[in-house]
C-alpha positions in Angstrom: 61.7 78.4 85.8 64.0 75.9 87.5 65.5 74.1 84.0 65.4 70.6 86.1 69.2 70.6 86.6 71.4 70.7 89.1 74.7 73.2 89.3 78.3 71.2 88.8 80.0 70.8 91.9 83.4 70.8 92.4 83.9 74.7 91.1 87.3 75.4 92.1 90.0 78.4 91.3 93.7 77.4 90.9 96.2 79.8 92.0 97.3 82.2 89.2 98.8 85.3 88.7 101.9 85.2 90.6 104.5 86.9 88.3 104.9 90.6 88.3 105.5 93.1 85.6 105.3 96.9 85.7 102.9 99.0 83.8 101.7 102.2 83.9 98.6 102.3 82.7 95.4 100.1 84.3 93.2 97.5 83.2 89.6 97.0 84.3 87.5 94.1 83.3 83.5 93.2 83.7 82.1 90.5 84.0 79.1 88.6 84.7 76.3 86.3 82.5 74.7 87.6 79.6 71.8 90.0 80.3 74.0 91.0 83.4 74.0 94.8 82.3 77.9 94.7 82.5 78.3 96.5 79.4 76.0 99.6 79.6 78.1 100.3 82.9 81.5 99.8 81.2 80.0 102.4 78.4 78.9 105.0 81.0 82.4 104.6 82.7 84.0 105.2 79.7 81.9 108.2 78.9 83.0 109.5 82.7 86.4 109.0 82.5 87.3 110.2 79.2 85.1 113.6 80.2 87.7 113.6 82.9 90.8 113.6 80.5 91.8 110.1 81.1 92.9 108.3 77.9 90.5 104.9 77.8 90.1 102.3 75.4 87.6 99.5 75.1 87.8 96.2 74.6 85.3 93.3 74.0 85.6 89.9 74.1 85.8 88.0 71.1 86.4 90.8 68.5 89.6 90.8 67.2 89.6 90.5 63.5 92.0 87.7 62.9 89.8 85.1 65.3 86.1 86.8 65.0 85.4 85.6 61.9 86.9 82.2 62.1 84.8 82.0 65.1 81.4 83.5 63.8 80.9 81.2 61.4 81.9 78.1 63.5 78.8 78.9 65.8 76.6 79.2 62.2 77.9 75.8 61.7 77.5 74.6 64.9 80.5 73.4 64.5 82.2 73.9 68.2 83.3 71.7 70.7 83.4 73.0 74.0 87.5 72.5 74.0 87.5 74.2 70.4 85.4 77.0 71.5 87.8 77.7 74.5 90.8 77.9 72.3 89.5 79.8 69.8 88.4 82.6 72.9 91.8 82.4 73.9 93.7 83.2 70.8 91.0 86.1 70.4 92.1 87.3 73.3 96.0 86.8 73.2 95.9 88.5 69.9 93.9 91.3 71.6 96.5 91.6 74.2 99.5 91.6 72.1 98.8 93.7 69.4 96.1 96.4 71.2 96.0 96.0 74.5 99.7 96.0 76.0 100.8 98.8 74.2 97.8 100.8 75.7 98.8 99.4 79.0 102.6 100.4 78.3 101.6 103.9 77.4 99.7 104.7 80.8 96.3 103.9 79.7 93.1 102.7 80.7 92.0 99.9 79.3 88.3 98.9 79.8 88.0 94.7 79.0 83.9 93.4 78.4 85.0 90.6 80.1 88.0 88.7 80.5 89.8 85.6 81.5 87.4 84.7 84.3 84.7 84.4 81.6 86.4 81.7 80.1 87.3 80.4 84.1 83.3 80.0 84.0 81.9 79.5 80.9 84.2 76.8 79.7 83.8 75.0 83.2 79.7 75.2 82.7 80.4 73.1 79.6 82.7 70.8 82.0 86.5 71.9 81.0 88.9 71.2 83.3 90.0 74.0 85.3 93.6 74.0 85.6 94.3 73.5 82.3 91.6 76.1 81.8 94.1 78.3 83.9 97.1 76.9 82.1 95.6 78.1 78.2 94.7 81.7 79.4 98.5 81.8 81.8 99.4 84.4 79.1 96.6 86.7 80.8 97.8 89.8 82.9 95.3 89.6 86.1 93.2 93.2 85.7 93.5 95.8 88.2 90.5 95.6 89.1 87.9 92.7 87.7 84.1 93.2 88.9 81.0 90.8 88.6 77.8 92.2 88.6 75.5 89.7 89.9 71.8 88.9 88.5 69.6 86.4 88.8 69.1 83.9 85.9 65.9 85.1 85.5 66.2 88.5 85.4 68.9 88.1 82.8 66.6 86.2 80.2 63.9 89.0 80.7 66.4 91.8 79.9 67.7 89.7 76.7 64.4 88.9 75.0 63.6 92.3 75.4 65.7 93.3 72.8 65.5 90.6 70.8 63.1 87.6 69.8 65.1 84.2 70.8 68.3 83.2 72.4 71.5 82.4 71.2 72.2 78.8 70.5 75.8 78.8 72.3 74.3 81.7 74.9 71.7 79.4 75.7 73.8 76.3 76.5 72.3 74.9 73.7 75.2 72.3 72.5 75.1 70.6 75.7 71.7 69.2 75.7 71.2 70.6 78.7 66.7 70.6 77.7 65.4 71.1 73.8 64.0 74.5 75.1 66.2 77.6 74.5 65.2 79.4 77.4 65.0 76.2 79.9 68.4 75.3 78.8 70.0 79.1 79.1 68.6 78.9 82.6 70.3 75.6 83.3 73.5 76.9 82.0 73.7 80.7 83.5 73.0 79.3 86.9 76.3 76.5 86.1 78.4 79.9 85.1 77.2 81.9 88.3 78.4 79.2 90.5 81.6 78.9 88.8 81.8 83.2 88.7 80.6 82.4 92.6 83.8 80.7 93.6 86.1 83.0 91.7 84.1 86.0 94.3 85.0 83.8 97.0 88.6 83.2 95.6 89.1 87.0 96.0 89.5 87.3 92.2 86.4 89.3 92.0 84.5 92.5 93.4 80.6 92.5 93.3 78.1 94.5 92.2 74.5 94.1 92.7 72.9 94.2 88.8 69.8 94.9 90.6 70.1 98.3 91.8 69.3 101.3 89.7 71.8 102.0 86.9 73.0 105.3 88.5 74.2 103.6 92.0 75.4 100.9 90.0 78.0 103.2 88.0 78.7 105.1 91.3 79.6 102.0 93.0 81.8 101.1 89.9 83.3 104.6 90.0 84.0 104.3 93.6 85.9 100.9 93.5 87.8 102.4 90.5 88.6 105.8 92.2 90.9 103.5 94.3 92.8 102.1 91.7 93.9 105.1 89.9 94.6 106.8 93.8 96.9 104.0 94.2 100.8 104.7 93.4 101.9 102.4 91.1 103.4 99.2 92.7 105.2 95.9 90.7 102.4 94.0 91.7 99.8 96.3 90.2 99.8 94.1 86.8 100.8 90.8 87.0 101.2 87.6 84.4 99.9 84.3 85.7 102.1 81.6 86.0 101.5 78.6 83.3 
């Protein structure tokens, strides 16, 4: 199903994340469109690296309490414009950060992030946002340690949604752009604008890749392998670093 659109071009990454601070714990993010599988692999990671005595903690996006609600029942209302919606993901995730998230960090732990800034890099620029000031809102963001995107097709992703549930989501779908009046036309029209904005940030050298295609179990070893390296490496000042507004 081709959805009868063409990608946006112009995806481009600004510079960001030039100011370093020192922490001793780590933080890992996933990311990648919906359906991707990202979060069944954060889950078994967890599960692995707390059996090996490491002190994790999860984190999704969009689930602190003080913006989650505010925010739920703005998409009931269908009440978000694509600046609004941006915002409102950012203050989720700056009140995340300051009261959860640093303090984890601080204390030497591992903090596992269901996606992250670059989520906003390219879902906000799929509903035409512009991208610097995109990086200038989410400046307050420390860059992860490590920040992988699994990569899946469009249609692979729809097929692993609707098998858990009957219809898509009206923002998940794209739906409040217009992009076609059919849900799942539309969601492809939009995931395939958010892979080519997740593209350039893999080209950037913002993100590692993993193939969402291959069998879970290689897929968590490959994720255990890239993070085997980070917790090998000695702590440096660059290791956690704030962007630069």
């Amino acid at each position: 199903m081709s959805g009868g659109a063409h990608a946006p071009q112009g995806a481009t990454v600004s510079p960001a994340y030039p100011r370093p601070i020192r922490y001793p714990g780590r933080l890992i993010a996933v990311e990648g469109i919906d359906g991707s599988g990202k979060s069944t692999q954060l889950r078994l990671l967890a599960q692995w690296l707390e059996a090996r005595g490491h002190a994790v903690h999860l984190t999704a996006w969009n689930s602190s309490g003080l913006v989650h609600t505010a925010l739920k029942r703005a998409k009931r209302n269908r009440a978000l414009t694509p600046t609004t919606f941006s915002l409102l993901h950012a203050a989720d995730l700056a009140v995340r950060l300051e009261c959860d998230i640093l303090p984890r960090l601080r204390a030497g732990q591992l903090v596992l992030a269901d996606r992250w800034a670059p989520t906003a890099f390219a879902r906000d620029q799929a509903r035409a946002l512009d991208a610097r000031w995109l990086r200038q809102t989410y400046a307050f963001a420390p860059r992860p340690h490590l920040a992988v995107y699994f990569r899946v097709p469009v249609d692979e992703a729809v097929s692993r949604i609707l098998s858990g549930r009957h219809q898509l989501k009206y923002y998940e779908a794209g739906s409040d752009l217009q992009l076609d009046p059919d849900p799942q036309v539309s969601f492809h029209v939009f995931q395939r604008r958010v892979q080519l904005h997740y593209e350039a940030m893999v080209q950037a050298g913002e993100l590692a890749v993993l193939d969402g295609l291959a069998p879970v179990a290689v897929q968590q070893a490959d994720l255990r392998g890239l993070l085997t390296e980070i917790l090998e490496r000695q702590p440096r000042t660059s290791d956690v670093v704030l962007p630069r507004p």
